[in-house]
C-alpha positions as a Markdown table, in Angstrom:
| # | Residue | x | y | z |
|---|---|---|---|---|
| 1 | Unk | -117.9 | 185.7 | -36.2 |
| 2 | Unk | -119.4 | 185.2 | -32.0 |
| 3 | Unk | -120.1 | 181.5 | -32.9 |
| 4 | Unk | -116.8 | 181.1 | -35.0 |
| 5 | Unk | -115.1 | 182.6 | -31.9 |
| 6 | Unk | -117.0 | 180.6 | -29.1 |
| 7 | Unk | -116.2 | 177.5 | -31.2 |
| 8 | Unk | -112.3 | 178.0 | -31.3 |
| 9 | Unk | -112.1 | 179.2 | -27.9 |
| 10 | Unk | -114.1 | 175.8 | -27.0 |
| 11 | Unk | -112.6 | 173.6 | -28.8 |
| 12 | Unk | -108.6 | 172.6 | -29.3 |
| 13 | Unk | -108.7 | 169.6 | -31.3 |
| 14 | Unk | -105.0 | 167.7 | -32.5 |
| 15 | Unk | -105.3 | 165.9 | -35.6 |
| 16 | Unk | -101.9 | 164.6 | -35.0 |
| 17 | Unk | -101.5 | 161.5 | -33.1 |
| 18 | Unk | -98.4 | 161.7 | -30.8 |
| 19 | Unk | -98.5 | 157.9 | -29.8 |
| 20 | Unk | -99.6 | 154.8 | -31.2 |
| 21 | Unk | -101.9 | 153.3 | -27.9 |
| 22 | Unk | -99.1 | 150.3 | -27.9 |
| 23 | Unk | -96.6 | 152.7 | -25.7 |
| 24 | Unk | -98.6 | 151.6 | -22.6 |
| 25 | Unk | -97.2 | 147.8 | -23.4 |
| 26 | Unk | -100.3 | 146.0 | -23.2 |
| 27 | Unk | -102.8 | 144.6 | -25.4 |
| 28 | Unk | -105.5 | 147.1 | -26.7 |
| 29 | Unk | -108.0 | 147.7 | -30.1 |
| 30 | Unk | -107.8 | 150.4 | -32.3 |
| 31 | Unk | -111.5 | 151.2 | -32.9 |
| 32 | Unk | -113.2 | 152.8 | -35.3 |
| 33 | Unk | -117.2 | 153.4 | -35.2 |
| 34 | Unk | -119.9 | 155.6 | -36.0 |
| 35 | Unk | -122.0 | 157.6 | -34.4 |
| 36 | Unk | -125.4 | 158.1 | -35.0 |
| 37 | Unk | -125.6 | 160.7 | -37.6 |
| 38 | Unk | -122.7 | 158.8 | -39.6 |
| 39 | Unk | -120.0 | 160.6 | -38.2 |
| 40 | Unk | -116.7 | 158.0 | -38.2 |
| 41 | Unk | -114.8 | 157.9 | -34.8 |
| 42 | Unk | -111.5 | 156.4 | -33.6 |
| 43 | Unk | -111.1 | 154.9 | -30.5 |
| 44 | Unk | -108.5 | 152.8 | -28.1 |
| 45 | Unk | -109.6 | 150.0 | -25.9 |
| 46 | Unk | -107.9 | 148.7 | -22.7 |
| 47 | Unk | -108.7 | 145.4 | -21.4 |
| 48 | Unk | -108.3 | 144.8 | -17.7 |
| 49 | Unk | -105.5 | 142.1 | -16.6 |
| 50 | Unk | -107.2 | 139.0 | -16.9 |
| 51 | Unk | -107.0 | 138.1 | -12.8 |
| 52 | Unk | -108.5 | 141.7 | -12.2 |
| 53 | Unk | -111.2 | 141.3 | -10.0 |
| 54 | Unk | -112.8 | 144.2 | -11.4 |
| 55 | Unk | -112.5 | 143.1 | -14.8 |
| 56 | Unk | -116.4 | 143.4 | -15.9 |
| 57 | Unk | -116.0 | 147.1 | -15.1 |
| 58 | Unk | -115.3 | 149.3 | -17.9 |
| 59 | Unk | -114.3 | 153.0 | -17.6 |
| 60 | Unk | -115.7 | 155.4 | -20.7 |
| 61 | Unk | -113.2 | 158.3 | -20.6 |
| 62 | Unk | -114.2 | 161.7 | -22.0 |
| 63 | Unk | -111.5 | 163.8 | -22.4 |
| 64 | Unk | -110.8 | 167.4 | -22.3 |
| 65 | Unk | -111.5 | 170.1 | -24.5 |
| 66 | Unk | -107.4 | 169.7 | -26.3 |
| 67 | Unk | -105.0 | 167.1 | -28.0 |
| 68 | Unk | -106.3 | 163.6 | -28.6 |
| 69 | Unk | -106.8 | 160.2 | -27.2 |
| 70 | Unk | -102.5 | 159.8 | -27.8 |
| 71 | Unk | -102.0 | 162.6 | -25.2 |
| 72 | Unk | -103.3 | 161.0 | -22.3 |
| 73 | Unk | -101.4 | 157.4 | -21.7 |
| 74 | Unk | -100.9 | 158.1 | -17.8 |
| 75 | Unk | -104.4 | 158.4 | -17.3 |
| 76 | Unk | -105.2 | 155.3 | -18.9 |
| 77 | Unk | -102.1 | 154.0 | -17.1 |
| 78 | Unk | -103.8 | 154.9 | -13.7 |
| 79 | Unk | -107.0 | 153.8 | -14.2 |
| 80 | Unk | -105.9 | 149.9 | -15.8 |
| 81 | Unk | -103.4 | 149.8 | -13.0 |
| 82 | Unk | -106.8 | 150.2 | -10.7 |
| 83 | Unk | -108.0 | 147.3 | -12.2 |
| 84 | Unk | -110.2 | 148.6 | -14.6 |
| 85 | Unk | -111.1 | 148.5 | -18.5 |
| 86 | Unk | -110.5 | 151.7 | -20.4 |
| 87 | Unk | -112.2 | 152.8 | -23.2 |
| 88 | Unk | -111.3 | 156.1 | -24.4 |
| 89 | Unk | -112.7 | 157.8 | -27.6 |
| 90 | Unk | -111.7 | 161.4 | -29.8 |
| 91 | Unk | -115.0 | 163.4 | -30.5 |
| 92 | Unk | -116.0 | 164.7 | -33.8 |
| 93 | Unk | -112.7 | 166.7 | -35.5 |
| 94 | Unk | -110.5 | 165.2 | -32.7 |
| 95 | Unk | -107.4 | 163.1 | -33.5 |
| 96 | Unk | -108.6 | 160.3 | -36.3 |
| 97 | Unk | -112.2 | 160.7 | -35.5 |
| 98 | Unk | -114.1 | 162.6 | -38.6 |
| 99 | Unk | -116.5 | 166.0 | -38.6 |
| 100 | Unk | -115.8 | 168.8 | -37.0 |
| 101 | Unk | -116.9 | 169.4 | -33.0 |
| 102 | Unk | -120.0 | 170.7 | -32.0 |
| 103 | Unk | -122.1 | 170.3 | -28.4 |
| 104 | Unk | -125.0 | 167.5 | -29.6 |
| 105 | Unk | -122.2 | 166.8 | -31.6 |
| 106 | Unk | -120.2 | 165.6 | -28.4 |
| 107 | Unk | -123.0 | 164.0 | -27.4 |
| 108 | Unk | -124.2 | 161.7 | -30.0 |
| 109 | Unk | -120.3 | 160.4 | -29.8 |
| 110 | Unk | -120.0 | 159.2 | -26.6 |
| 111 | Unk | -123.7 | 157.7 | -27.1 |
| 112 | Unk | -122.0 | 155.7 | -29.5 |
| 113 | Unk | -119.2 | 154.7 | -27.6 |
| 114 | Unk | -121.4 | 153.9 | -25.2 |
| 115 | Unk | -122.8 | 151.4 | -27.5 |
| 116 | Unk | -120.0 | 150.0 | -28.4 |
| 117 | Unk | -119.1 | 149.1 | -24.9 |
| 118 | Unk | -122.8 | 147.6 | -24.6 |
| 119 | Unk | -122.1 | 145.8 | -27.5 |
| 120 | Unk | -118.8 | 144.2 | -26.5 |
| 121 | Unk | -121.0 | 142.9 | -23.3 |
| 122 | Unk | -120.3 | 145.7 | -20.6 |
| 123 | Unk | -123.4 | 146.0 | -19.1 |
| 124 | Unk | -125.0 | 149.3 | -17.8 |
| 125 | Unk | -124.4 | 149.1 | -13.9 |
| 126 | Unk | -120.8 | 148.3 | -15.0 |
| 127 | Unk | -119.9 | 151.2 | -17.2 |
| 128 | Unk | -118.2 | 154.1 | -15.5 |
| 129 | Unk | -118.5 | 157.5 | -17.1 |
| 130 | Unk | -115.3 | 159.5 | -17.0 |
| 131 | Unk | -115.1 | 163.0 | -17.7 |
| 132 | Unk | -112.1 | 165.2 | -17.7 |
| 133 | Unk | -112.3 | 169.2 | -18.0 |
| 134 | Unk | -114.6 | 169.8 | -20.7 |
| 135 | Unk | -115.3 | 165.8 | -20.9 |
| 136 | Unk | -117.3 | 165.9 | -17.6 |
| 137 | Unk | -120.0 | 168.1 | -19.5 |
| 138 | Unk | -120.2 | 165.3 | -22.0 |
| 139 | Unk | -120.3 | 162.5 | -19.6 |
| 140 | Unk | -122.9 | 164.1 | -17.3 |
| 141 | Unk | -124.9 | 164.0 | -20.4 |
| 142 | Unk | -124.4 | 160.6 | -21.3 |
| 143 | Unk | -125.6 | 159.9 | -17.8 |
| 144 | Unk | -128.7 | 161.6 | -18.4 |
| 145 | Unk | -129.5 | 160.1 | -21.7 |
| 146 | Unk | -128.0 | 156.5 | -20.8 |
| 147 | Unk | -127.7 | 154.2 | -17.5 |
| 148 | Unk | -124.2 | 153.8 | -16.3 |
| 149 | Unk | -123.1 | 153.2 | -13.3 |
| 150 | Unk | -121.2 | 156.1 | -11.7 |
| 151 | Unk | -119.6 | 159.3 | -12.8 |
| 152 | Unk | -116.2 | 161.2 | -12.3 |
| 153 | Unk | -116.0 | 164.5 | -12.6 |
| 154 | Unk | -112.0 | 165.4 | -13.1 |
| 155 | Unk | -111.2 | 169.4 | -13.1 |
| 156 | Unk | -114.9 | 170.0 | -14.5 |
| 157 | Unk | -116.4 | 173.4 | -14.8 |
| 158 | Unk | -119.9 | 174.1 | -13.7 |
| 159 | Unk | -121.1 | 175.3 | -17.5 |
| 160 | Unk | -119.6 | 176.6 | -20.7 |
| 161 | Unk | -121.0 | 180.4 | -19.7 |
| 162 | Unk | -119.3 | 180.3 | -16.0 |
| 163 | Unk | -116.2 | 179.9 | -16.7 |
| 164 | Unk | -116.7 | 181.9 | -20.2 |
| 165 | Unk | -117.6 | 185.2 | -17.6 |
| 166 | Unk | -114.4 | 184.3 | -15.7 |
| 167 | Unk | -111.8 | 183.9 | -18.4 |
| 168 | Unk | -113.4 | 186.8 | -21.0 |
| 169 | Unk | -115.2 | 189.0 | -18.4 |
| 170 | Unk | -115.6 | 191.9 | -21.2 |
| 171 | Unk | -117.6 | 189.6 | -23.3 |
| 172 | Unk | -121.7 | 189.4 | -22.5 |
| 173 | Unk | -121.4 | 185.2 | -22.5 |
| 174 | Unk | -124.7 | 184.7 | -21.3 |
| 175 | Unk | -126.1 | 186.6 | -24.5 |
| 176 | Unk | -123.8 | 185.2 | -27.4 |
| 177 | Unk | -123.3 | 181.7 | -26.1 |
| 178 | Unk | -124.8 | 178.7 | -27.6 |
| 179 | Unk | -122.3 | 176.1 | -26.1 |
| 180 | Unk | -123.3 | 175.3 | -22.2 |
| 181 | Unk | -122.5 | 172.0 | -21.4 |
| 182 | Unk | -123.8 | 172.6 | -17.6 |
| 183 | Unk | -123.0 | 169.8 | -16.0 |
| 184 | Unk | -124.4 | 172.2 | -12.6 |
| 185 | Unk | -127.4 | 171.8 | -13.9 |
| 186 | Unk | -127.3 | 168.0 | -15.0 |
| 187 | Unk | -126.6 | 166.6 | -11.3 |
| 188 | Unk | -129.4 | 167.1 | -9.5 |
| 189 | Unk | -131.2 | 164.9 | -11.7 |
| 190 | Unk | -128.6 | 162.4 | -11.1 |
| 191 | Unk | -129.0 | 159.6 | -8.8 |
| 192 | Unk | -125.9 | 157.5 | -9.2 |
| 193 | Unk | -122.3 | 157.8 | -7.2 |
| 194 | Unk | -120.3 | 160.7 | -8.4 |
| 195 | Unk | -116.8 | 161.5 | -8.0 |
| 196 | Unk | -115.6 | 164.8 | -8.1 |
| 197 | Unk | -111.9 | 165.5 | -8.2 |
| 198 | Unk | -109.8 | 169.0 | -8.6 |
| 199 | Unk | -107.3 | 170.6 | -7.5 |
| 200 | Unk | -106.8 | 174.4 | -5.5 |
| 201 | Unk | -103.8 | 174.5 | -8.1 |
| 202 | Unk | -106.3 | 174.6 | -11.0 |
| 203 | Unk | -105.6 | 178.4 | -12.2 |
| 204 | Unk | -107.9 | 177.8 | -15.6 |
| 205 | Unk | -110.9 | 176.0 | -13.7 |
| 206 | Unk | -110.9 | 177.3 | -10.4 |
| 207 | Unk | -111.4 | 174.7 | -7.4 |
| 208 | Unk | -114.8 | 176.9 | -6.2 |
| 209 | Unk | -115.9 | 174.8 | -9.8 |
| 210 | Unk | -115.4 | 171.3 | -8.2 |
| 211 | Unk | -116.8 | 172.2 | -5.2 |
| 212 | Unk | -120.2 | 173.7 | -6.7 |
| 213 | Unk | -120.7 | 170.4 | -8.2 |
| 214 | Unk | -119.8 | 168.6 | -5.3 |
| 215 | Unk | -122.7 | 170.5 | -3.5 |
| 216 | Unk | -125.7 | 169.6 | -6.0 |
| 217 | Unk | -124.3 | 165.9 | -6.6 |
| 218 | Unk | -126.7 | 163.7 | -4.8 |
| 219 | Unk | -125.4 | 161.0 | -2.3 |
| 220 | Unk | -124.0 | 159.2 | -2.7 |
| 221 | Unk | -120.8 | 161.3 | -3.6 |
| 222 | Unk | -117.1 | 161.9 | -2.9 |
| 223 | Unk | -114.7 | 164.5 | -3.3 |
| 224 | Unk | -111.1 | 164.0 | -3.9 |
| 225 | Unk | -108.5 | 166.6 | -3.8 |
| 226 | Unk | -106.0 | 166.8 | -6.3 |
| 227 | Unk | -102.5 | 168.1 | -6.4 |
| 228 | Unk | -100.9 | 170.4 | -9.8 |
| 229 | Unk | -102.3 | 172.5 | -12.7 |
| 230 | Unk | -105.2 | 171.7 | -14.3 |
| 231 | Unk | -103.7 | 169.2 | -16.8 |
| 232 | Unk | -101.5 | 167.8 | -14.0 |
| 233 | Unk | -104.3 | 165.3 | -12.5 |
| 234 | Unk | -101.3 | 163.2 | -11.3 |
| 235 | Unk | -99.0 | 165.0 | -9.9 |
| 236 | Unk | -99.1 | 163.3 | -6.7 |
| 237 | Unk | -100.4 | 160.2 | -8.0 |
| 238 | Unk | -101.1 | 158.9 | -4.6 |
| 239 | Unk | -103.2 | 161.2 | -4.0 |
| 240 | Unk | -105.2 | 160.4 | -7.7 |
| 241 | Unk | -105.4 | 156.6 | -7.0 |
| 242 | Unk | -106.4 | 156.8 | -3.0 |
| 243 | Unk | -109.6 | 158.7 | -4.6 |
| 244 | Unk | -110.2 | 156.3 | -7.0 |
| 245 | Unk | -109.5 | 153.9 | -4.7 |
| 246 | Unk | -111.9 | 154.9 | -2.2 |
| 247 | Unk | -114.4 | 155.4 | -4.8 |
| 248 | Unk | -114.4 | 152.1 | -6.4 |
| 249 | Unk | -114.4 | 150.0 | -3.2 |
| 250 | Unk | -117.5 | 151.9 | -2.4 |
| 251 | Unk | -119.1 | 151.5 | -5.6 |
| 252 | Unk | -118.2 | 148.2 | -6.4 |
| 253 | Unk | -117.2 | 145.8 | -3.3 |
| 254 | Unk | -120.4 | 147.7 | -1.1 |
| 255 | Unk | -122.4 | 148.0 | -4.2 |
| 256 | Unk | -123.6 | 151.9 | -4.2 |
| 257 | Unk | -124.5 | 152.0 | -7.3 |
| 258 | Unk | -127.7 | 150.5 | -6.8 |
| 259 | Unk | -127.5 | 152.6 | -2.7 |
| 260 | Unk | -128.9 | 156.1 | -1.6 |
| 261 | Unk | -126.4 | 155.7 | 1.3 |
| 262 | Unk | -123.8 | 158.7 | 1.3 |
| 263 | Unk | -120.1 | 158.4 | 0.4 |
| 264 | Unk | -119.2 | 161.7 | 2.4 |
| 265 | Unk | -120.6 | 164.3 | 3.5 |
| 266 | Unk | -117.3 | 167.3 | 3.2 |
Protein backbone atom coordinates (compact mmCIF):
# COMPACT_ATOMS: atom_id res chain seq x y z
CA UNK A 1 0.00 0.00 0.00
CA UNK A 2 3.36 2.82 0.93
CA UNK A 3 4.78 1.94 -2.59
CA UNK A 4 1.26 1.94 -4.37
CA UNK A 5 0.85 5.33 -2.61
CA UNK A 6 4.45 6.85 -3.37
CA UNK A 7 3.91 5.76 -6.94
CA UNK A 8 0.57 7.62 -7.51
CA UNK A 9 1.58 10.58 -5.61
CA UNK A 10 4.85 10.46 -8.06
CA UNK A 11 3.58 9.90 -10.92
CA UNK A 12 0.42 11.63 -13.05
CA UNK A 13 0.63 10.11 -16.32
CA UNK A 14 -2.21 11.16 -19.38
CA UNK A 15 -2.80 8.50 -21.77
CA UNK A 16 -4.80 10.88 -23.73
CA UNK A 17 -3.12 12.90 -26.22
CA UNK A 18 -4.61 16.55 -26.34
CA UNK A 19 -2.69 17.62 -29.62
CA UNK A 20 -1.36 15.96 -32.52
CA UNK A 21 2.56 17.73 -32.52
CA UNK A 22 1.41 19.39 -36.07
CA UNK A 23 -0.43 22.37 -33.96
CA UNK A 24 3.11 23.98 -33.77
CA UNK A 25 2.91 24.35 -37.80
CA UNK A 26 6.14 22.99 -38.66
CA UNK A 27 7.61 19.86 -39.77
CA UNK A 28 8.27 17.23 -37.02
CA UNK A 29 8.44 13.00 -36.64
CA UNK A 30 6.20 10.99 -34.70
CA UNK A 31 8.67 8.46 -33.15
CA UNK A 32 8.29 5.47 -31.79
CA UNK A 33 11.38 3.42 -30.10
CA UNK A 34 12.37 1.12 -27.51
CA UNK A 35 14.12 1.23 -24.65
CA UNK A 36 16.35 -1.12 -23.45
CA UNK A 37 14.41 -3.54 -21.66
CA UNK A 38 11.82 -3.59 -24.63
CA UNK A 39 9.58 -1.12 -23.33
CA UNK A 40 7.97 0.80 -26.68
CA UNK A 41 8.01 4.71 -26.50
CA UNK A 42 6.53 7.59 -28.48
CA UNK A 43 8.18 10.47 -29.24
CA UNK A 44 7.98 14.01 -31.26
CA UNK A 45 10.88 15.56 -33.04
CA UNK A 46 11.50 19.20 -34.02
CA UNK A 47 13.99 20.08 -36.46
CA UNK A 48 15.62 23.42 -36.33
CA UNK A 49 14.88 26.00 -39.32
CA UNK A 50 17.15 25.07 -41.78
CA UNK A 51 19.31 28.67 -41.68
CA UNK A 52 19.50 28.18 -37.79
CA UNK A 53 22.85 28.63 -36.93
CA UNK A 54 22.41 26.44 -34.12
CA UNK A 55 20.97 23.76 -36.02
CA UNK A 56 23.52 20.76 -35.01
CA UNK A 57 22.18 21.41 -31.48
CA UNK A 58 19.56 19.29 -30.25
CA UNK A 59 17.57 19.77 -26.99
CA UNK A 60 16.38 16.31 -25.13
CA UNK A 61 13.38 17.49 -23.03
CA UNK A 62 12.33 15.57 -19.96
CA UNK A 63 9.22 16.54 -18.88
CA UNK A 64 7.45 16.75 -15.66
CA UNK A 65 5.93 14.38 -13.46
CA UNK A 66 1.92 15.02 -15.42
CA UNK A 67 0.13 14.98 -18.85
CA UNK A 68 2.14 14.07 -21.89
CA UNK A 69 4.40 15.22 -24.63
CA UNK A 70 0.81 17.04 -26.28
CA UNK A 71 0.66 19.26 -23.24
CA UNK A 72 3.68 21.13 -23.62
CA UNK A 73 3.68 22.89 -27.32
CA UNK A 74 4.90 26.39 -25.89
CA UNK A 75 7.81 24.97 -24.61
CA UNK A 76 8.81 23.42 -27.60
CA UNK A 77 7.69 26.66 -29.19
CA UNK A 78 10.32 28.59 -27.10
CA UNK A 79 13.00 26.51 -27.40
CA UNK A 80 12.83 25.97 -31.75
CA UNK A 81 12.13 29.70 -31.85
CA UNK A 82 15.85 29.86 -29.95
CA UNK A 83 17.13 28.12 -32.75
CA UNK A 84 17.32 24.80 -31.49
CA UNK A 85 16.15 21.04 -32.34
CA UNK A 86 13.62 19.62 -29.88
CA UNK A 87 13.30 16.19 -29.09
CA UNK A 88 10.82 15.40 -26.53
CA UNK A 89 9.81 11.86 -25.33
CA UNK A 90 6.70 10.36 -22.83
CA UNK A 91 8.29 7.82 -20.19
CA UNK A 92 7.11 4.45 -19.56
CA UNK A 93 2.87 4.69 -19.01
CA UNK A 94 2.96 8.32 -20.28
CA UNK A 95 0.86 9.35 -23.31
CA UNK A 96 1.45 6.56 -26.28
CA UNK A 97 4.58 5.31 -24.73
CA UNK A 98 3.94 1.54 -23.20
CA UNK A 99 4.71 0.10 -19.36
CA UNK A 100 3.96 1.60 -16.51
CA UNK A 101 6.54 4.33 -14.76
CA UNK A 102 9.01 3.50 -12.41
CA UNK A 103 12.55 5.38 -11.42
CA UNK A 104 15.29 3.06 -13.53
CA UNK A 105 12.38 2.90 -15.37
CA UNK A 106 12.71 6.67 -16.27
CA UNK A 107 16.00 6.15 -16.74
CA UNK A 108 16.54 3.55 -19.19
CA UNK A 109 13.90 5.82 -21.42
CA UNK A 110 15.68 8.74 -21.85
CA UNK A 111 18.91 6.46 -22.35
CA UNK A 112 17.11 5.54 -25.24
CA UNK A 113 16.10 8.63 -26.52
CA UNK A 114 19.33 9.62 -26.06
CA UNK A 115 20.27 7.01 -28.55
CA UNK A 116 18.12 7.87 -30.80
CA UNK A 117 19.39 11.37 -31.04
CA UNK A 118 22.97 9.79 -31.39
CA UNK A 119 21.70 7.76 -34.05
CA UNK A 120 20.10 10.45 -36.17
CA UNK A 121 23.83 12.12 -35.98
CA UNK A 122 23.56 14.58 -32.95
CA UNK A 123 26.71 14.19 -31.42
CA UNK A 124 27.39 14.26 -27.62
CA UNK A 125 28.81 17.81 -26.99
CA UNK A 126 25.70 18.94 -29.02
CA UNK A 127 22.91 17.29 -27.05
CA UNK A 128 21.27 19.44 -24.43
CA UNK A 129 19.57 17.71 -21.54
CA UNK A 130 16.38 19.40 -20.54
CA UNK A 131 14.67 18.66 -17.48
CA UNK A 132 11.46 20.13 -16.23
CA UNK A 133 10.03 19.50 -12.51
CA UNK A 134 10.39 15.91 -12.03
CA UNK A 135 12.31 15.65 -15.61
CA UNK A 136 15.35 17.37 -14.19
CA UNK A 137 15.89 14.17 -11.88
CA UNK A 138 15.83 12.17 -14.97
CA UNK A 139 18.03 14.33 -17.04
CA UNK A 140 20.70 14.80 -14.30
CA UNK A 141 20.85 11.11 -14.60
CA UNK A 142 21.23 10.89 -18.09
CA UNK A 143 24.06 13.21 -17.59
CA UNK A 144 25.72 10.94 -15.25
CA UNK A 145 25.30 7.81 -17.30
CA UNK A 146 25.83 9.63 -20.84
CA UNK A 147 27.94 12.68 -22.26
CA UNK A 148 25.86 15.56 -23.24
CA UNK A 149 26.62 18.84 -23.40
CA UNK A 150 24.83 20.94 -20.79
CA UNK A 151 21.89 20.66 -18.57
CA UNK A 152 18.70 22.72 -17.61
CA UNK A 153 17.24 22.40 -14.60
CA UNK A 154 13.46 24.02 -14.99
CA UNK A 155 11.36 24.17 -11.50
CA UNK A 156 13.48 21.00 -10.20
CA UNK A 157 13.33 19.78 -6.70
CA UNK A 158 16.40 18.75 -4.95
CA UNK A 159 15.23 14.85 -4.36
CA UNK A 160 12.02 12.85 -4.29
CA UNK A 161 12.24 12.73 -0.20
CA UNK A 162 12.69 16.71 0.18
CA UNK A 163 9.99 17.78 -1.23
CA UNK A 164 7.96 14.51 0.01
CA UNK A 165 8.81 15.98 3.96
CA UNK A 166 7.44 19.37 2.62
CA UNK A 167 4.21 18.40 0.93
CA UNK A 168 3.25 15.18 3.47
CA UNK A 169 5.11 16.31 6.64
CA UNK A 170 3.14 13.52 8.73
CA UNK A 171 4.49 10.88 6.65
CA UNK A 172 8.23 9.38 7.79
CA UNK A 173 9.47 9.82 3.71
CA UNK A 174 12.88 9.09 4.44
CA UNK A 175 11.82 5.57 5.82
CA UNK A 176 9.12 4.34 3.27
CA UNK A 177 10.53 5.95 0.08
CA UNK A 178 12.13 4.14 -2.64
CA UNK A 179 11.70 6.85 -5.39
CA UNK A 180 14.69 9.71 -4.95
CA UNK A 181 15.57 10.98 -8.01
CA UNK A 182 18.25 13.45 -6.16
CA UNK A 183 19.36 15.47 -8.57
CA UNK A 184 21.25 17.45 -5.19
CA UNK A 185 23.21 14.72 -5.04
CA UNK A 186 23.97 14.08 -8.91
CA UNK A 187 25.61 17.71 -9.52
CA UNK A 188 28.55 17.72 -7.89
CA UNK A 189 29.72 15.07 -9.94
CA UNK A 190 28.89 17.13 -12.82
CA UNK A 191 31.22 19.04 -14.78
CA UNK A 192 29.29 20.43 -17.62
CA UNK A 193 27.32 24.07 -17.84
CA UNK A 194 24.08 23.89 -15.94
CA UNK A 195 21.15 26.09 -16.11
CA UNK A 196 18.98 26.41 -13.39
CA UNK A 197 15.68 28.26 -13.75
CA UNK A 198 12.59 28.72 -11.10
CA UNK A 199 10.46 30.90 -10.02
CA UNK A 200 9.75 32.62 -6.16
CA UNK A 201 5.97 31.99 -7.51
CA UNK A 202 6.59 28.21 -7.41
CA UNK A 203 4.08 27.30 -4.33
CA UNK A 204 4.55 23.32 -5.12
CA UNK A 205 8.51 23.41 -5.56
CA UNK A 206 9.60 26.06 -3.49
CA UNK A 207 12.46 28.56 -5.10
CA UNK A 208 14.90 27.64 -1.78
CA UNK A 209 14.86 24.15 -4.36
CA UNK A 210 16.40 26.02 -7.35
CA UNK A 211 18.65 27.68 -5.41
CA UNK A 212 20.16 24.51 -3.44
CA UNK A 213 21.04 23.24 -6.78
CA UNK A 214 22.35 26.24 -7.98
CA UNK A 215 24.83 26.11 -5.03
CA UNK A 216 26.34 22.47 -5.64
CA UNK A 217 26.30 22.93 -9.58
CA UNK A 218 29.88 23.32 -10.63
CA UNK A 219 30.95 26.35 -12.89
CA UNK A 220 30.21 26.86 -15.01
CA UNK A 221 26.51 27.64 -14.19
CA UNK A 222 23.66 30.22 -14.44
CA UNK A 223 20.62 30.90 -12.76
CA UNK A 224 17.60 32.39 -14.29
CA UNK A 225 14.65 33.70 -12.51
CA UNK A 226 11.39 32.87 -13.67
CA UNK A 227 8.07 34.50 -13.36
CA UNK A 228 4.38 32.40 -12.53
CA UNK A 229 3.34 29.03 -10.81
CA UNK A 230 5.16 26.22 -11.25
CA UNK A 231 3.72 25.06 -14.49
CA UNK A 232 3.77 28.62 -15.77
CA UNK A 233 7.63 28.63 -16.95
CA UNK A 234 6.52 31.37 -19.42
CA UNK A 235 4.66 33.63 -18.05
CA UNK A 236 6.94 36.43 -18.86
CA UNK A 237 8.41 34.86 -21.72
CA UNK A 238 11.09 37.40 -21.95
CA UNK A 239 12.23 36.65 -19.01
CA UNK A 240 12.35 32.51 -20.21
CA UNK A 241 14.20 33.31 -23.48
CA UNK A 242 16.82 36.07 -22.03
CA UNK A 243 17.97 32.93 -19.80
CA UNK A 244 18.22 30.75 -22.46
CA UNK A 245 19.52 33.23 -24.29
CA UNK A 246 22.28 33.99 -22.22
CA UNK A 247 22.90 30.41 -21.66
CA UNK A 248 23.30 29.32 -25.09
CA UNK A 249 25.64 32.15 -26.25
CA UNK A 250 27.77 31.02 -23.52
CA UNK A 251 27.66 27.49 -24.19
CA UNK A 252 27.76 27.51 -27.69
CA UNK A 253 29.32 30.84 -29.48
CA UNK A 254 32.25 30.88 -26.35
CA UNK A 255 32.28 27.17 -26.28
CA UNK A 256 31.85 26.33 -22.25
CA UNK A 257 31.03 23.21 -22.72
CA UNK A 258 34.41 22.03 -23.06
CA UNK A 259 35.40 25.42 -20.20
CA UNK A 260 35.83 25.45 -16.30
CA UNK A 261 35.37 29.18 -16.64
CA UNK A 262 32.19 30.42 -14.59
CA UNK A 263 28.93 31.55 -16.08
CA UNK A 264 27.89 33.54 -12.73
CA UNK A 265 28.71 33.57 -9.61
CA UNK A 266 24.85 34.82 -7.87
Amino acid sequence: MLRAFELSRVYYPDREMEATGAELKRPFENIFFKASDGVELNAWFYPANDNSPRKQWAVLLCHGNAGNISHRLELYAALLHAGLNVFAFDYRGFGRSQGRPDEEGTYQDVQAAYRWLRQKGFAPQNIIAYGESLGGGVASELCVREKVAALVLQSTFTCIPDIGRELYPWLPVKLIGRIKYDTHQKLPQLKIPVLVMHSRADALIGFHHGQKNFAVANDPKLFCELQGEHNEPLTVQADFMDGIEKFLTLVIEKGLATSNAPLSSK
